[in-house]
C-alpha positions in Angstrom: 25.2 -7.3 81.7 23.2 -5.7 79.0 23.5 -1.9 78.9 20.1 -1.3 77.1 16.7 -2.2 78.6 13.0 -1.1 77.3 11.9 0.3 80.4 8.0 0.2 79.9 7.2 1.9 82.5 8.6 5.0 82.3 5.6 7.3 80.4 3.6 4.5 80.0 3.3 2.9 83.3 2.8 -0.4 81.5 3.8 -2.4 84.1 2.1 -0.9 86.6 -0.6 -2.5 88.9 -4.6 -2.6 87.8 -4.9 -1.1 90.5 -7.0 1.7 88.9 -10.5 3.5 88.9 -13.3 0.6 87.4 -16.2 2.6 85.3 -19.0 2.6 87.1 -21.4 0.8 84.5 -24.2 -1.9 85.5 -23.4 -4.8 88.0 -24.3 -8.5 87.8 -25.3 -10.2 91.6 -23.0 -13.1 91.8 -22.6 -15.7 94.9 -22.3 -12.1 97.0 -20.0 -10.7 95.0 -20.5 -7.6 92.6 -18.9 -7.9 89.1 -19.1 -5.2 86.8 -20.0 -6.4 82.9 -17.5 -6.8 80.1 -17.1 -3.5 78.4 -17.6 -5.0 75.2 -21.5 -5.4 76.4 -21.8 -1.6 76.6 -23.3 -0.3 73.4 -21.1 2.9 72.2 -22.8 6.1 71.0 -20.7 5.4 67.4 -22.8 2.0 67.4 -20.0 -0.1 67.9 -19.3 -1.6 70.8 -16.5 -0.6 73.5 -13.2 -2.8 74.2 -12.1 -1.7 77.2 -11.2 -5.0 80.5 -12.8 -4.4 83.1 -12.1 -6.3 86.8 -14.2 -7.7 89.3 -15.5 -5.3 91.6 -17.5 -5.1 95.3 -19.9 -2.7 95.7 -19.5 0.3 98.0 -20.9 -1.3 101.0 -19.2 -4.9 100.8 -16.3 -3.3 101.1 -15.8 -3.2 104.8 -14.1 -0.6 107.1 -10.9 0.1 107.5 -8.9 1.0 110.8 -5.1 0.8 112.8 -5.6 -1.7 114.6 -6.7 -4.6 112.1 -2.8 -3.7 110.4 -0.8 -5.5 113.4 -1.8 -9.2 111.4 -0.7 -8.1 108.0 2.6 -6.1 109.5 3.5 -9.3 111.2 3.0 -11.9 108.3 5.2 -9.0 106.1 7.6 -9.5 108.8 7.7 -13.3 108.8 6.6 -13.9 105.2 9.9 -11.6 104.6 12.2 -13.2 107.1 11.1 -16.9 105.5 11.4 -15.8 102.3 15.0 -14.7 102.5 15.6 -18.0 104.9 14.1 -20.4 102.4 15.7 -18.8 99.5 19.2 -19.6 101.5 18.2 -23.1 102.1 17.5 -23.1 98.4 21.2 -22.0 97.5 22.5 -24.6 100.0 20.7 -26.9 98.1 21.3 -26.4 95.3 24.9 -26.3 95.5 25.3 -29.7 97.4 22.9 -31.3 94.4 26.0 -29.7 91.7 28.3 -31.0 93.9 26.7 -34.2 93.8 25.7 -34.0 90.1 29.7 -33.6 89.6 30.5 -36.8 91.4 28.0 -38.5 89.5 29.6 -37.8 86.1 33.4 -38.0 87.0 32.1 -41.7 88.6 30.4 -42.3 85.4 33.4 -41.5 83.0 35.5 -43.2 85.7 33.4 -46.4 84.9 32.5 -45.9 81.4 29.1 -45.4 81.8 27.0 -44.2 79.0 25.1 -40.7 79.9 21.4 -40.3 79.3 20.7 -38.4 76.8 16.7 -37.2 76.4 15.5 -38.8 73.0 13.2 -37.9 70.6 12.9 -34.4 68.1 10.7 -31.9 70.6 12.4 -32.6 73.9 15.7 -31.6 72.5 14.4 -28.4 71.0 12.5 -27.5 74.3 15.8 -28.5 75.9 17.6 -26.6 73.9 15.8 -23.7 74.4 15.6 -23.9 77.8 19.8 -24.4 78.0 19.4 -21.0 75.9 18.0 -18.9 78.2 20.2 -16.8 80.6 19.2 -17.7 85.0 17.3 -14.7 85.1 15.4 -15.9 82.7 14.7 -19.2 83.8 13.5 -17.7 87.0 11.2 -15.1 85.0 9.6 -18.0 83.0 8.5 -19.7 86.2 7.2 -16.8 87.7 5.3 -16.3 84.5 3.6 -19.3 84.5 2.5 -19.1 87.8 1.0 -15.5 86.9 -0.8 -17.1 83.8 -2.4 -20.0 85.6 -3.6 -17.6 88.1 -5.2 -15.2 85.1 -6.7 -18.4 83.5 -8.3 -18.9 86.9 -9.9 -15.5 86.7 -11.7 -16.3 83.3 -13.5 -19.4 85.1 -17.1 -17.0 86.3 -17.8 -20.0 89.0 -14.8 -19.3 90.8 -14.0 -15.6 90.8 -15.5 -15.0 94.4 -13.0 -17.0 95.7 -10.5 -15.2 93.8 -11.8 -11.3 94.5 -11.2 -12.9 98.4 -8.2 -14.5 97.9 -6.3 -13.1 94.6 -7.3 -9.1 95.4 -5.2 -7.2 98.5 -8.1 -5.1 100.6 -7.3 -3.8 104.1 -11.0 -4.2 105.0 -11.0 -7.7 103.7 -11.7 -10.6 106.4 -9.0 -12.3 104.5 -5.8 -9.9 104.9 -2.6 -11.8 104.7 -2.7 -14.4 102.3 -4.1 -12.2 99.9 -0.8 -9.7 100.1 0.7 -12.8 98.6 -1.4 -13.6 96.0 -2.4 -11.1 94.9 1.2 -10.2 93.5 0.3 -13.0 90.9 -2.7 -12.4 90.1 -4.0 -10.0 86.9 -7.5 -9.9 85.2 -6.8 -8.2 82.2 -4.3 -9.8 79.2 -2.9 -6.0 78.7 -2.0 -6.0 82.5 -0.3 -9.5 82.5 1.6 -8.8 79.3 2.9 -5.5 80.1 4.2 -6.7 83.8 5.8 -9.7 82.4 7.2 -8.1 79.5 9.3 -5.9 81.9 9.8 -8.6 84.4 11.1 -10.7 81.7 13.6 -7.7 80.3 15.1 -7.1 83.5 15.3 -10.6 85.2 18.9 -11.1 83.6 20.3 -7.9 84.9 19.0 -8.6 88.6 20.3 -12.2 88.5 23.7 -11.2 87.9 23.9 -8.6 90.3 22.0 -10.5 92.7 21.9 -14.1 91.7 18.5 -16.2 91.5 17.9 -16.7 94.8 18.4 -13.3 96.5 16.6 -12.3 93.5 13.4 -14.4 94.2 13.6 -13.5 98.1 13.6 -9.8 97.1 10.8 -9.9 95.0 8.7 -11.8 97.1 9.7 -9.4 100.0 8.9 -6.8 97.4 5.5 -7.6 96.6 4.5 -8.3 100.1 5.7 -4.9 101.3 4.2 -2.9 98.4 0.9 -4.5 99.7 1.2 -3.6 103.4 2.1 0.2 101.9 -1.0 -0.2 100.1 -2.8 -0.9 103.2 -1.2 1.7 105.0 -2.3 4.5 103.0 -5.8 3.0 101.9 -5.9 2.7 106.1 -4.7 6.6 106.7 -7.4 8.1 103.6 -10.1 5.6 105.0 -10.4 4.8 101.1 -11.0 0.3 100.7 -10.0 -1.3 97.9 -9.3 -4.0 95.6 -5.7 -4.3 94.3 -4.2 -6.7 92.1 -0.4 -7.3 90.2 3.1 -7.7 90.2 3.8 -4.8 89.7 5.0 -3.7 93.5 7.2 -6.5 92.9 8.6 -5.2 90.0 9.2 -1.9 91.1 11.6 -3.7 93.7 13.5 -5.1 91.0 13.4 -1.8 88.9 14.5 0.1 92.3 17.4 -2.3 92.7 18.9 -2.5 89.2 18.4 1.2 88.5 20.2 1.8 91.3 23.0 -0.6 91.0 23.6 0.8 87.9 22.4 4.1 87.2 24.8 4.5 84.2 22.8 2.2 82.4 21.1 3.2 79.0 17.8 2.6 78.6 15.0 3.3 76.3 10.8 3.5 75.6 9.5 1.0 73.6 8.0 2.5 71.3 10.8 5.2 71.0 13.8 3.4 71.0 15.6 6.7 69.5 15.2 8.6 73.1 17.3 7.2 75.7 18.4 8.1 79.0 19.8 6.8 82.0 18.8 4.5 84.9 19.2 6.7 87.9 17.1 9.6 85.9 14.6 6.9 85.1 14.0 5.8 88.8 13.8 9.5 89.7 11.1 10.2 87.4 9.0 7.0 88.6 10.0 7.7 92.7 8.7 11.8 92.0 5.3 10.3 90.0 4.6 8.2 92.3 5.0 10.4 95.3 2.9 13.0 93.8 0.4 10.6 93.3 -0.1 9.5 97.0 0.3 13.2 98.2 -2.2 14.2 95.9 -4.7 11.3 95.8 -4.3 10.4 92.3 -6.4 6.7 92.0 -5.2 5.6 88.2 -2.8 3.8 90.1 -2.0 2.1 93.5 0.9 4.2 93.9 1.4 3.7 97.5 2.0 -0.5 96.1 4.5 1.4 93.8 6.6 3.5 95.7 7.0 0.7 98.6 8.2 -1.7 96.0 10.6 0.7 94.3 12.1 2.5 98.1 12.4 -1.5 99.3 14.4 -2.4 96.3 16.5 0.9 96.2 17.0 0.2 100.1 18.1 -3.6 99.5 20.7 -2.7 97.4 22.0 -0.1 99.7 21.7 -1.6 102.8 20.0 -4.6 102.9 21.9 -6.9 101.0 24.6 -6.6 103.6 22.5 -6.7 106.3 20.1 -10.0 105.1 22.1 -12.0 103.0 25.6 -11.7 103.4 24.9 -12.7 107.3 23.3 -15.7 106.4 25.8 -18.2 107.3 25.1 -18.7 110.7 21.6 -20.0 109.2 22.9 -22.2 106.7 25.3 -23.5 109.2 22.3 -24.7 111.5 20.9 -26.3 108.0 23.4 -27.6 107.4 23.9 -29.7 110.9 20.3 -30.6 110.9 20.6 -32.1 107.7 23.9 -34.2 108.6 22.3 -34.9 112.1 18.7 -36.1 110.0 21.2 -38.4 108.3 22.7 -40.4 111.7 
């Protein structure tokens, strides 16, 4: 396991969420929906003009209400989305394993026989092959949770279609459309600064998760992850009667950060951009945990940091506790699988 990692988010909250306060500059009427206009629009006193992203946004009053009772849905599709995550991640490990089994047979038949393996021909599909056979499992994983993150931001630079993603790709407890969105929204980023800086980390700590957790406890974490930072988002944006529209990974990736930090709080890491300061894991996940709770007690809005400290508490609780109590008791499941697959068979 690597002992150094850049955590970005440790001053800089790189990786956290946009979930943040949007300048309240002039709005463009779309299809129902509000959108604020590109910063770069906005004349500057200086004359030049200002570079800041700015996300889609409902007005005040197309935001809804917010109250108790409308959380039972979005509690119980955390519950299930969490229980069929973990489930379908097993049935991927099962899987998986009897295709390597299978994949082992094939060759040992094949050199039995003297068959000639396939190699893939031509100049590019080796290097991409190569590269690919480079990378560590953490970081296969990462990549294809990184592509599905930049579809989803290419999406958002398509103007006929970003109603349907404010509904669908942005969490909002007084949304009509509650549950999906707790989902989706975990892939979904507007600005390139926000994309980068949650990928960057996901990416420099997807190797370090795998091996402690391997890739498919991994991806059922941080899908449980992001689905209960969202439903912590709703909680609180429920309690302060405050709406809102929040997007990212980053309540995923404060799971991960929660876990690995925890698992090994020795570790050395390091800023970014000052590599020459360094300190350790466990002090690292204590600074995040206090700035966060500070910033729900005392209302801070930057930040979703409800999303944040959900993420990070589920992932420091997953090591603790729940990886005993989820996956190491998952036999019995894979058992059942495992006879409805032989029985599918007869």
């Amino acid at each position: 396991m690597q002992t150094s990692r850049k955590l970005f988010t440790s001053i800089f909250y790189g990786c956290q969420e946009h979930r943040k306060i949007l300048l309240q500059v002039p709005i463009l009427k779309r299809s129902g929906h509000r959108f604020f206009k590109r910063a770069n629009d906005l004349p500057h006193k200086s004359g030049k003009k200002l570079q800041i992203d700015i996300a889609p946004r409902l007005a005040e009053s197309e935001l809804g209400e917010t109250s108790f009772s409308r959380l039972l849905r979005p509690l119980g599709f955390t519950l299930v989305f969490t229980g069929c995550s973990f489930a379908g991640c097993a049935i991927w490990q099962y899987e998986g394993m009897l295709a390597q089994a299978r994949s082992f047979r094939k060759r040992a038949q094949d050199m039995y026989e003297d068959h000639i393996p396939r190699y893939k021909y031509g100049s590019f599909r080796q290097r991409v092959n190569a590269f690919w056979n480079r990378l560590s499992e953490g970081q296969k994983v990462a990549a294809g949770i990184i592509g599905l993150n930049t579809l989803v931001f290419l999406a958002w630079r398509v103007p006929h279609i970003q109603p349907v993603m404010t509904k669908w790709f942005c969490s909002n407890p007084a949304s009509k459309a509650m549950c999906l969105p707790m989902v989706l929204s975990c892939f979904s980023h507007f600005s390139l600064w926000h994309i980068m800086a949650n990928m960057y980390v996901l990416w420099s700590f997807s190797t370090s998760i795998v091996n402690i957790l391997g890739k498919e406890q991994f991806l059922a974490m941080y899908l449980s992850g992001g689905v209960i930072s969202s439903m912590s988002s709703y909680l609180l944006k429920t309690t302060v009667r405050r709406p809102g529209l929040s997007l990212g990974a980053s309540g995923a990736i404060m799971a991960v950060l929660g876990a690995v930090c925890t698992q090994v709080p020795n570790a050395s890491l390091a800023i970014i951009f000052l590599p020459m300061f360094t300190f350790t894991a466990g002090s690292a996940i204590k600074v995040v945990l206090a700035m966060d709770t500070a910033g729900v007690i005392l209302g801070w809005k930057l930040f979703d940091h409800a999303a944040h400290l959900g993420g990070c508490l589920f992932g420091i609780w997953y090591i603790k506790y729940g990886s005993d109590l989820i996956w190491r008791n998952r036999e019995p499941f894979v058992s059942k699988w495992h006879q409805f697959r032989q029985g599918g068979r007869r």
